[in-house]
N, C-alpha and C positions, 0 to 999 in steps of 0.2 A: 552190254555197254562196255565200251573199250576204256581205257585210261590208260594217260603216259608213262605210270610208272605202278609198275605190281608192287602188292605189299612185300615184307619182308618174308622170306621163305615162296615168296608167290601166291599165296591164297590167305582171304580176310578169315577168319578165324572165329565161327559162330559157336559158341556152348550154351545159347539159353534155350531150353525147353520149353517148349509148344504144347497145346491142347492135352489129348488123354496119357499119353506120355508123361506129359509135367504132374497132371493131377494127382497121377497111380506115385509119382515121387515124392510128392508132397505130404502124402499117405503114410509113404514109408519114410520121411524124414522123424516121424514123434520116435520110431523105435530104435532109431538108430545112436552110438554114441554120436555128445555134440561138442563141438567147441563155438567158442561166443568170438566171433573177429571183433580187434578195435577198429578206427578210422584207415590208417593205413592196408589194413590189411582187406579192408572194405572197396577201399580203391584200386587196390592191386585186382583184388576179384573181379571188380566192374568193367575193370580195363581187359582182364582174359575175355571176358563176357562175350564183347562189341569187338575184340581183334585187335584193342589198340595193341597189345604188347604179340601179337602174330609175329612168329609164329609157336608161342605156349598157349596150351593146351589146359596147364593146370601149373601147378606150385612145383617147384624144382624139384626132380630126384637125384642122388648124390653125383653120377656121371656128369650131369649138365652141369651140376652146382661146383664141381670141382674144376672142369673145364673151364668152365665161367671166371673162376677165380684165377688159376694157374695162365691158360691160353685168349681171352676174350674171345672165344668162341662157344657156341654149343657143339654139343657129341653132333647131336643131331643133323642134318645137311646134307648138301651136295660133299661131292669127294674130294670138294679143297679143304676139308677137315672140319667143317660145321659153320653155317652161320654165324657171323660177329656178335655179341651179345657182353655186354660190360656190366651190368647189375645184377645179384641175383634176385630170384621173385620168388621168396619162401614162406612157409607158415610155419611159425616154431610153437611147441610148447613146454611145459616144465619137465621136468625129467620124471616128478613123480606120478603126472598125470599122464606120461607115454603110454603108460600098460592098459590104458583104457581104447589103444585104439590098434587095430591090429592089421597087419599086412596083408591085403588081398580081400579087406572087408572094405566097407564103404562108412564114411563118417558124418554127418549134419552140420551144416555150416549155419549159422544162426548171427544176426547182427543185435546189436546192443540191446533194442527193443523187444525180442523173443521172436522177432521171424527168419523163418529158414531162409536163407538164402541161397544153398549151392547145395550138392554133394561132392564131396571129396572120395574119388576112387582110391584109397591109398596102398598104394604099390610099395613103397619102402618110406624105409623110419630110420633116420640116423643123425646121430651127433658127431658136432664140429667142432673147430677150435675157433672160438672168437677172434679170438686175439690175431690170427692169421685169414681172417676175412677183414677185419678191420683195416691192417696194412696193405694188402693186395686191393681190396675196394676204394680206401677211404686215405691210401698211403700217411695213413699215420695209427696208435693204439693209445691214444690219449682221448683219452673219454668226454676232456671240456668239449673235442666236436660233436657236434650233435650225432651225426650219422651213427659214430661209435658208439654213441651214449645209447642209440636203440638198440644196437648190435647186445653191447654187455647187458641190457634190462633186458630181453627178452628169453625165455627157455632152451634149453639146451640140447632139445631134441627138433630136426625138422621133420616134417612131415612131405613126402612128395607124391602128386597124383595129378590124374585130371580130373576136372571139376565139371559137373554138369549146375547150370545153373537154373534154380527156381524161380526167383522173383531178383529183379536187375535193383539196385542201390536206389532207395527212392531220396533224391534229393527234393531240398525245395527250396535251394538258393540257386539262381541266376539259370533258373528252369530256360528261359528263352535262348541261352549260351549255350546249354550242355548238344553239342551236337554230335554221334557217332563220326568214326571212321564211312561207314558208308556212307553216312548223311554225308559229309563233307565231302565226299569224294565225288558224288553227284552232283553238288551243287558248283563246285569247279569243273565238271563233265558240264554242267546248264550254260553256266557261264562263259562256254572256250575256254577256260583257261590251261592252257598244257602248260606252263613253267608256273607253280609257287612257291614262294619263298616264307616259311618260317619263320617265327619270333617268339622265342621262350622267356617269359619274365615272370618272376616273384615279387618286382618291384614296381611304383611308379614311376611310368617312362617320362625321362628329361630328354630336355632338345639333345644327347648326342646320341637317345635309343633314339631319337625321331628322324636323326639324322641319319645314321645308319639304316634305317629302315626304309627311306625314302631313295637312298643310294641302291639296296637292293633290288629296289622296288621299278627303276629308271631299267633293269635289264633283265624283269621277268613280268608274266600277264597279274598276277593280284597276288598280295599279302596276306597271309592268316596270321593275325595277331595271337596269340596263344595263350593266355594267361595259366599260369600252374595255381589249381585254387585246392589243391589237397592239404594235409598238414603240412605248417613252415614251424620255425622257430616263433616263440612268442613275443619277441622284440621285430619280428615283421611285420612290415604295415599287413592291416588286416584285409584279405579279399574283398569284403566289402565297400572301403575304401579306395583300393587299389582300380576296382569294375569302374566306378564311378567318374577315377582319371583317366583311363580309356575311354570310356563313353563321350565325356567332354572333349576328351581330343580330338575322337574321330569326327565327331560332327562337326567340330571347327577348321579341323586340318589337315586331314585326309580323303582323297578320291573314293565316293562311296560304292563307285562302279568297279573299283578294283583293290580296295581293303573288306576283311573280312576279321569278325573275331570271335572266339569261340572260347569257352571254357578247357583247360587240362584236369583232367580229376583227380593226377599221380599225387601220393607224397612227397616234399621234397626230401631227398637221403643229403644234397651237400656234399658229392662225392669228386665235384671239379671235374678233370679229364675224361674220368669212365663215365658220367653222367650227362656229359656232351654229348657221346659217341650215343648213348642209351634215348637221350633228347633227339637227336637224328632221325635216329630207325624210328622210335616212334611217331615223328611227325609225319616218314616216310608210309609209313599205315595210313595214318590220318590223308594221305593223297598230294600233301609236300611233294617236290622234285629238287628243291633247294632249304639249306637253315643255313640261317644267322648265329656265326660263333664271336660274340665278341670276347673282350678282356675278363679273364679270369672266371668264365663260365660255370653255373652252378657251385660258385668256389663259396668260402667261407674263412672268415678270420686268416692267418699268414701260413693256410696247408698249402697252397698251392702257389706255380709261378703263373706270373699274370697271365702268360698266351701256355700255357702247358695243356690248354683246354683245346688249343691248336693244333700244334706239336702232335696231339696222340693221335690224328688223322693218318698221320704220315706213316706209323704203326700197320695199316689196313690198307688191301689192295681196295682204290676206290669201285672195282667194278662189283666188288662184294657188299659194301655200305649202299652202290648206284641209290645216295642222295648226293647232291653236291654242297660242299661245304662251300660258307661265304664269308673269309674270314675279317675280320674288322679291328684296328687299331684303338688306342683309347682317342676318344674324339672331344675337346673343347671348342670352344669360341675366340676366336684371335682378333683381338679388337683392330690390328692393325690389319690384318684378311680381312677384317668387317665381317665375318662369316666362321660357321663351322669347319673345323679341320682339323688333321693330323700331323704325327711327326713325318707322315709321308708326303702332304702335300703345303705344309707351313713351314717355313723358311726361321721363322722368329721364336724370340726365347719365350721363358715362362713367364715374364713380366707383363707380357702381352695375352698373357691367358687366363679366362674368366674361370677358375677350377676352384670349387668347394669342398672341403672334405664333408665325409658324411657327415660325421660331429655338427662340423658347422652349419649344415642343411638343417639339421634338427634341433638346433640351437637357436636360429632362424626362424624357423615353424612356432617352436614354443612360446616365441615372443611375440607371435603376429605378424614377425615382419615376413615378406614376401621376398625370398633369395632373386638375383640379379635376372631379370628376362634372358639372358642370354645361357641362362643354366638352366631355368623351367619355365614352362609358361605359365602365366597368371594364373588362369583358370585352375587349373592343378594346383599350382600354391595354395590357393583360397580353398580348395576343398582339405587339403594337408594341414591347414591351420584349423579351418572348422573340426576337425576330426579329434590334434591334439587337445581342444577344449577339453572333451571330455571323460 
């Protein structure tokens, strides 16, 4: 089966273990040393698992990790100096628990509950400096950002290998969403579709996601709506929430022949520009040919400039990323336009424009009232107020 665009590195990236292979592993996970992953680190596995993050293999070792950090590239690659790559994808642990696991042995990956999940071939063990991954990753080493605040909580030694994996992340929320890289890649192979375009949110989409989306959407074959439903911060609407205002949307507002939406299982890091560029390639896995960059992408609080989620494209030769960036202005309602628009295509001041702060939005919600149609649709509203009841 052909498709329009190869994953990143060129090949989908399979680690999970099949029949007597798996079994004889599962065997040998009881005697092996083990570490327990949290949530995060649960998703990043799942996502090696399936090829979303193709093309890793397993958890950083110090080469890629430093490369990552210094160049946005991997060692790894063709001979224009490694694949683009902006996040790292590590498993740390404490300093005093390193000597439990040794180089060139093999490790037990275990999830909360006590089941193995992976092996970890671990090829090298080495310690970083926080504080210089926080500001190349997160371009700041203040801790109130979340990103950082994982960074400094977690051990001081990484771990780097590849993983073979036993048993894939058993969810049991929004089981009918979660669809692989391959799956998806097929079902846009089913459907013709050769150009899709992307849409990364944490949030519920208001009319100027809807707008933008619908703009995208006029000069490619279908949209995959994307929802990130990995860890966020705890003052984010909750996933379960969030599915709910997508759902509603779509069936009221969207071309069901040519929207598509899927679950994301990543953690949010909050990393702004590098975590655009990381949202890309991945979607580019997932069988994307196009994403959606709007204002201030994966940002959080005042780290970043609004379009600096833009800007870092311009960093990268496009034929190395080959997805296509789509980038998008901040978009209101112009009462005098009668219609959605920007500073690129509205002439009038801001008197004329229907713009809530968030504050206000949630201010809003709390009282039952429903913010202005021209900033969200009802539908949505009314689930964002049933939600803050309780």
């Amino acid at each position: 089966m052909k498709f329009p665009l190869p994953p990143h590195g060129g090949e989908l990236i399979d680690r999970v273990l099949v029949g007597r292979e798996r079994d004889e592993a599962v065997k040998r996970a009881s005697s092996l040393a083990r570490i327990t992953l949290n949530d995060r680190e649960l998703s990043d596995l799942d996502m090696i698992a399936c090829g979303a993050l193709s093309p890793l293999t397993g958890f950083m070792h110090l080469k890629d990790y430093k490369s990552v950090l210094d160049t946005m590239h991997l060692v790894s690659g063709p001979a224009t100096g490694g694949l683009p790559w902006t996040i790292p994808i590590t498993l740390a642990v404490k300093k005093e628990n390193a000597g439990k696991y040794k180089e060139g042995e093999d490790v037990a990956l275990y999830d909360p509950a006590g089941t193995p999940v992976a092996i970890l071939h671990l090829k090298e063990k080495f310690t970083y400096n926080k504080e210089e991954e926080a500001a190349k990753v997160y371009k700041t080493t203040d801790k109130a950002h979340p990103g950082v605040a994982v960074v400094y909580d977690q051990g001081d030694v990484y771990l780097g290998g590849a993983v073979s994996v036993l048993n894939r992340v058993k969810y049991t929320d929004f089981v009918e969403y979660r669809k692989d890289p391959a799956e998806l890649r097929k079902f846009f192979h089913d459907k013709g579709w050769k150009r899709v375009v992307g849409f990364q949110t944490r949030n519920p989409i208001h009319r100027a996601h809807e707008y933008l989306q619908k703009c995208a959407l006029e000069m490619v074959d279908g949209l995959l709506i994307h929802p990130l439903v990995g860890a966020t911060k705890a003052d984010d609407v909750s996933a379960e929430v969030r599915m709910k205002c997508y759902e509603v949307l779509l069936k009221n507002y969207y071309p069901a022949d040519r929207t598509c939406i899927s679950v994301f299982p990543a953690a949010m890091r909050y990393a702004g520009p590098r975590e655009a560029i990381f949202h890309a390639i991945v979607r580019k896995n997932y069988g994307c040919t196009h994403f959606i960059v709007g204002r201030d992408h994966a940002g959080v609080g005042n780290y970043y400039g609004t379009y600096d989620a833009q800007l870092i494209f311009d960093e990268f030769d496009p034929a190395e990323l080959a997805i296509q960036p789509m980038f998008f202005e901040h978009t209101v309602f112009c009462k005098k336009c009668e219609g959605m628009a920007s500073a690129k295509t509205c002439p009038h001041g801001k008197e004329e424009h229907v713009f809530l702060s968030g504050t206000k939005v949630r201010e809003l919600l709390s009282q039952g009232i429903e913010p202005p149609h021209e900033f969200s649709r009802p539908e949505v509203a009314r689930i964002l107020i049933q939600a803050m009841k309780k």
